[in-house]
DOBA-788080 format. One line per 10 residues: number of its first residue (from 1); their letters; for each residue x, y, z of N, C-alpha, C. Coordinates in nm, 2 decimals, always signed. Last residue first. Example, Ala and Ser with C-alpha at 12.3 -4.5 7.8 and 13.67 -1.06 7.14 Angstrom:
BEGIN
2	sa	+1.28 -0.22 +0.71 +1.37 -0.11 +0.71 +1.29 +0.00 +0.79; +1.32 -0.57 +0.78 +1.23 -0.45 +0.78 +1.32 -0.33 +0.78
END
This chain:
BEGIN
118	xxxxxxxxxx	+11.25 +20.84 +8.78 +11.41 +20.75 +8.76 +11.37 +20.65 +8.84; +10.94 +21.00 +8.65 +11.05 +20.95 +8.80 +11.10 +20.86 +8.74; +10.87 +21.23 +8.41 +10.93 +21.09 +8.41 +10.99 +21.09 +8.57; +10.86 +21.51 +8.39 +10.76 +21.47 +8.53 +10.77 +21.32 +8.50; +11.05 +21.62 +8.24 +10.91 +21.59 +8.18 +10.80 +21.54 +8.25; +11.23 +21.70 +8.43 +11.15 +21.82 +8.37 +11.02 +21.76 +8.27; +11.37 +21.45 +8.46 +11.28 +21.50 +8.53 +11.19 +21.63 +8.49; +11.45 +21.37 +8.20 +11.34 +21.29 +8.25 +11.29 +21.38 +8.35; +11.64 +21.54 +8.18 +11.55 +21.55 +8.06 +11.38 +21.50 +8.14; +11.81 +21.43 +8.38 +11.72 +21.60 +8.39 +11.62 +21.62 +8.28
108	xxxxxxxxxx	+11.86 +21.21 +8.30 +11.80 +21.22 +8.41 +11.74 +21.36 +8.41; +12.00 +21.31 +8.07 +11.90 +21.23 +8.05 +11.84 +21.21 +8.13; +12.23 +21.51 +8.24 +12.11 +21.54 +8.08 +12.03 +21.41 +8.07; +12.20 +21.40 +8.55 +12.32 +21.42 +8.43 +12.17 +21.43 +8.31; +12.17 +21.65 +8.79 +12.11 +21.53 +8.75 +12.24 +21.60 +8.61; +12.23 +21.87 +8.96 +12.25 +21.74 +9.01 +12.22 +21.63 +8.93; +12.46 +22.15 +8.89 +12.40 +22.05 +8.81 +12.40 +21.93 +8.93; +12.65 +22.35 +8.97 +12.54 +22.29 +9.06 +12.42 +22.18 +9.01; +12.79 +22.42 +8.70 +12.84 +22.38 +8.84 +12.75 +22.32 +8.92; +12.66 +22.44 +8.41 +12.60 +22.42 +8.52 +12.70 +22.36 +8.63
98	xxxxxxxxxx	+12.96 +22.46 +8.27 +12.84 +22.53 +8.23 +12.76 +22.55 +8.38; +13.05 +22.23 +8.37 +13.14 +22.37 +8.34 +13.04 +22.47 +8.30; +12.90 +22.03 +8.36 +12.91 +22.07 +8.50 +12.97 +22.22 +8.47; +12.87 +21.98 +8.12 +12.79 +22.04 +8.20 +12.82 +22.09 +8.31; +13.18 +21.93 +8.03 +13.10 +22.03 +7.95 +12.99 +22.09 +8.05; +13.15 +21.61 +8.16 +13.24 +21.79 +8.25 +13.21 +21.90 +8.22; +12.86 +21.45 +8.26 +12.98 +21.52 +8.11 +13.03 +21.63 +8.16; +12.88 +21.26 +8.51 +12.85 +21.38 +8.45 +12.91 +21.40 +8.37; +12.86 +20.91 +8.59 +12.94 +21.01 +8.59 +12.85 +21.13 +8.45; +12.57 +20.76 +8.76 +12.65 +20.77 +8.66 +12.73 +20.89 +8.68
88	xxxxxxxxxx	+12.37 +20.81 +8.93 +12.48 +20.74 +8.96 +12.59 +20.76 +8.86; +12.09 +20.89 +8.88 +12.15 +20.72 +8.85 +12.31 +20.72 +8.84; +12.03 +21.09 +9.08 +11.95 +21.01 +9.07 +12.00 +20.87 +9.00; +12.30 +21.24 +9.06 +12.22 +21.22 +9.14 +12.12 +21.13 +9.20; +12.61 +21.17 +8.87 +12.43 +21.21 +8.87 +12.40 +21.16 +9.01; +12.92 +21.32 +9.00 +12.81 +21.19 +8.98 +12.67 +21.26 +8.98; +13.02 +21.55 +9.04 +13.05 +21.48 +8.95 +12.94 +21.39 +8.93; +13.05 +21.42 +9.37 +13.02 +21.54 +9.29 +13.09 +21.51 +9.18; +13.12 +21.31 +9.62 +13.04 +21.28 +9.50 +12.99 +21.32 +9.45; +13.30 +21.37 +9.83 +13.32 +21.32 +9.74 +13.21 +21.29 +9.60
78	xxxxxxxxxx	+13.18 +21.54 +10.02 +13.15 +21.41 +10.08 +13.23 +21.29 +9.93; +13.24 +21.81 +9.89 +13.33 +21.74 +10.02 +13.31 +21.58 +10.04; +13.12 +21.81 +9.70 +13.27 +21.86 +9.68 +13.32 +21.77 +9.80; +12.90 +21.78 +9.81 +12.88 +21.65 +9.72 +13.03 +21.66 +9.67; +12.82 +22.04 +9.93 +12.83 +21.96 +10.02 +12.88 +21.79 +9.93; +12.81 +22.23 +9.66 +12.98 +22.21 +9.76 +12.95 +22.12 +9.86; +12.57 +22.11 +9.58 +12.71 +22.08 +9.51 +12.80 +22.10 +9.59; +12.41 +22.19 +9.76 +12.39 +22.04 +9.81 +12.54 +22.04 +9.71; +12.46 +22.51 +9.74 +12.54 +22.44 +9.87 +12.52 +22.29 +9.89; +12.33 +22.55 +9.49 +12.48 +22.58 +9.51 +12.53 +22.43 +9.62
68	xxxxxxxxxx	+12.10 +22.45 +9.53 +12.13 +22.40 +9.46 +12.30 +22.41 +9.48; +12.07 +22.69 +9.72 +12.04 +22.59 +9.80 +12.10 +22.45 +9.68; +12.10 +22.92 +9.53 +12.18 +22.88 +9.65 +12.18 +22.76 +9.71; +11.84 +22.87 +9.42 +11.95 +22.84 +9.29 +12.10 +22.80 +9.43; +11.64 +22.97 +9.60 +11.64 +22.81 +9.56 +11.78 +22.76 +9.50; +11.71 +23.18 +9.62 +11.73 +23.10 +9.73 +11.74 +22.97 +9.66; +11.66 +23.35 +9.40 +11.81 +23.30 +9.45 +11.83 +23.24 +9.55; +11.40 +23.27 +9.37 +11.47 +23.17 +9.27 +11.60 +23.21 +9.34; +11.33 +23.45 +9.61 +11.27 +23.31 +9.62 +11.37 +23.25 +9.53; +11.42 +23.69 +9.48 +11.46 +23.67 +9.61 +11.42 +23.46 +9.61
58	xxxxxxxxxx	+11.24 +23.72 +9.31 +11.35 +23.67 +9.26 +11.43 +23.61 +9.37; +11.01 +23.72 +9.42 +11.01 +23.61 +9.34 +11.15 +23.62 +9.27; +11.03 +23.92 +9.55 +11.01 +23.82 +9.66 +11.05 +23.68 +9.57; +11.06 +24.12 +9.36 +11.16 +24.12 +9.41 +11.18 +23.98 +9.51; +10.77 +24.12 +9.31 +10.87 +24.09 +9.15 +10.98 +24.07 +9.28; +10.63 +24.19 +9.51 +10.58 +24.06 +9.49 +10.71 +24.04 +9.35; +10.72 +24.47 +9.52 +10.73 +24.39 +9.60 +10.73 +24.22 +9.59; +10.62 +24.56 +9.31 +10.75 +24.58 +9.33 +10.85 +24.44 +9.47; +10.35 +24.55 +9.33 +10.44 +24.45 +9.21 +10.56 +24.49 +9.28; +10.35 +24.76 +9.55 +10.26 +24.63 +9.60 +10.35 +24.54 +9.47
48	xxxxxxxxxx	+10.41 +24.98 +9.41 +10.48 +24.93 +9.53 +10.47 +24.80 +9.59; +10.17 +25.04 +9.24 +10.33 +24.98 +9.15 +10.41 +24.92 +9.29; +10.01 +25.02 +9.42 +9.99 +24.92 +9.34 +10.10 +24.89 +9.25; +10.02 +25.31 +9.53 +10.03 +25.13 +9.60 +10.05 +25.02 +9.52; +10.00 +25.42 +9.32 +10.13 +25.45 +9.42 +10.12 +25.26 +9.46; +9.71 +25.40 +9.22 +9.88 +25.33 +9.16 +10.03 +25.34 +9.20; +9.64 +25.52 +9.49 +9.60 +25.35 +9.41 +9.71 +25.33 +9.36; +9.88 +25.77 +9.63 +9.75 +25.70 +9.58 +9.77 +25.59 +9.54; +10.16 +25.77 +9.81 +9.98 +25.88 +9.79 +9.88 +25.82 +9.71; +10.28 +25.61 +10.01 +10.25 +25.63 +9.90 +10.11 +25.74 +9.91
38	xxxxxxxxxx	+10.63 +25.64 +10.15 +10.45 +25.66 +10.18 +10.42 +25.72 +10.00; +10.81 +25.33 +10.19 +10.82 +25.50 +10.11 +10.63 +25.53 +10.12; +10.86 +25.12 +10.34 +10.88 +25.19 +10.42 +10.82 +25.31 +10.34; +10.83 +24.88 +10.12 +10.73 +24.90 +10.28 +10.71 +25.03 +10.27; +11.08 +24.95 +9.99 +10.93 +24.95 +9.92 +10.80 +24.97 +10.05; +11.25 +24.87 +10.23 +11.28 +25.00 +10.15 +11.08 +25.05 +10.08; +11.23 +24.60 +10.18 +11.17 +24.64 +10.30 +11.16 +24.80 +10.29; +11.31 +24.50 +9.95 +11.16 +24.49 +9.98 +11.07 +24.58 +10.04; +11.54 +24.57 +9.94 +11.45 +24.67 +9.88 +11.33 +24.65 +9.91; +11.61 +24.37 +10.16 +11.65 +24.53 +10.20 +11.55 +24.63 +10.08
28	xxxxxxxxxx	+11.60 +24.15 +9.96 +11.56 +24.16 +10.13 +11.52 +24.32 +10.16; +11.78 +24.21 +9.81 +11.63 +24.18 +9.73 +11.54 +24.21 +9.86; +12.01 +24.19 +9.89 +11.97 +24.32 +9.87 +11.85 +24.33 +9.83; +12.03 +23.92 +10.00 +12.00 +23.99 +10.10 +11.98 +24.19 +10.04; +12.03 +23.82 +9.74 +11.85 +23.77 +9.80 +11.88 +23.87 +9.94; +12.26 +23.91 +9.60 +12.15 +23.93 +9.60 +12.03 +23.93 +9.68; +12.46 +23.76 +9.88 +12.45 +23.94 +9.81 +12.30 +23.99 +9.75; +12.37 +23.56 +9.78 +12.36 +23.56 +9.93 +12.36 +23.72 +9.94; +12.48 +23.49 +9.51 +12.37 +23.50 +9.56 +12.32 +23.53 +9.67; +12.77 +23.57 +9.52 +12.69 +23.64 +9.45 +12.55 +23.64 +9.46
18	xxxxxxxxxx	+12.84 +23.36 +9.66 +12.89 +23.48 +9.72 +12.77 +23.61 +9.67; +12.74 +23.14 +9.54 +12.70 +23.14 +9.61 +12.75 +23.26 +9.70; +12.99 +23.19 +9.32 +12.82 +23.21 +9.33 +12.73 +23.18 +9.40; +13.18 +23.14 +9.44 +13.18 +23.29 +9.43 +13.04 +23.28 +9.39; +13.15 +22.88 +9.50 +13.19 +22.96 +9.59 +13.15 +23.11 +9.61; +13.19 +22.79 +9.24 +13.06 +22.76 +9.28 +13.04 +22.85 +9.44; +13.42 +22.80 +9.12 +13.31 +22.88 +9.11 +13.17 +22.87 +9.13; +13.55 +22.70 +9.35 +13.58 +22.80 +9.32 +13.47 +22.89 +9.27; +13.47 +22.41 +9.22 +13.46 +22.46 +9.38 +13.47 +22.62 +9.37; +13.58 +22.40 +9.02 +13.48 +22.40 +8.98 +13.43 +22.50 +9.08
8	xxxxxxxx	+13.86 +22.44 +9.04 +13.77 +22.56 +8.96 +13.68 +22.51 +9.00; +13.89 +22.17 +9.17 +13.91 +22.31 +9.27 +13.87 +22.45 +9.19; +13.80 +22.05 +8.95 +13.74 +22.05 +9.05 +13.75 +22.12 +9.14; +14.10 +22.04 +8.83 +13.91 +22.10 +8.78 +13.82 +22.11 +8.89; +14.25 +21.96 +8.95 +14.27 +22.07 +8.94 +14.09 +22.11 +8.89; +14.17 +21.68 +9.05 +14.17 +21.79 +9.13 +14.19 +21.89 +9.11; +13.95 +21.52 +8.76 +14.11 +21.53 +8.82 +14.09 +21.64 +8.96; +13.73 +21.27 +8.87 +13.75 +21.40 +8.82 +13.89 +21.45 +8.88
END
C-alpha cells in the first residue's frame, strides 16, 4: 500500500477512535446522570431503568468498534495492515476506504458472519 493512503487511512482511523472514546465516555457520564435524577414513580423508573440499559449497549458497541479501531492502528505499525486477517491475502482499498478497521477481506468476512471457520 502506497504511504500516502495509508497515512489517510491512519488519519482516519485516529480521529475515530477520537470520536469513540468521546462517545462511550459521554455514554459513561449519562449513565451515571440517569442514576443520580430521583424518580417518583413505576414509569419514572422504568423509562430511567431503559435509559440506562440503551446507553450501556451503545457504550458496549463503541467499545467493541474502538477495540477494532486500535488492533488496525496496531497492524499500521507492525506493518500488516492491509492484509486479511485470517488468509493473508491483500484487501481491496475500496474496503478499507469504507471500513478502515476492516480485519477480514469480503470473502473471509462473508464466511465469518455465516459461522464458516477459515
Amino acid at each position: 500500500m502506497e504511504k500516502k493512503r495509508l497515512e489517510q487511512l491512519k488519519k482516519k482511523l485516529l480521529q475515530k477512535q477520537s470520536d469513540l472514546l468521546h462517545a462511550v465516555s459521554r455514554n459513561e457520564q449519562d449513565g451515571r446522570l440517569a442514576d443520580e435524577e430521583a424518580t417518583q414513580d413505576v414509569a419514572d423508573k422504568a423509562i430511567n431503568s431503559y435509559t440506562k440499559e440503551f446507553l450501556f449497549h451503545l457504550s458496549n458497541s463503541d467499545r467493541n468498534l474502538l477495540q477494532l479501531v486500535h488492533e488496525a492502528l496496531e497492524r499500521i505499525r507492525d506493518g500488516s495492515y492491509g492484509q486479511c486477517v485470517t488468509c493473508g491475502n491483500e484487501m481491496n482499498p475500496k474496503r478499507l476506504e469504507a471500513v478502515p478497521w476492516a480485519r477480514n477481506c469480503i470473502p473471509c468476512q462473508e464466511k465469518e458472519e455465516q459461522g464458516v471457520h477459515v
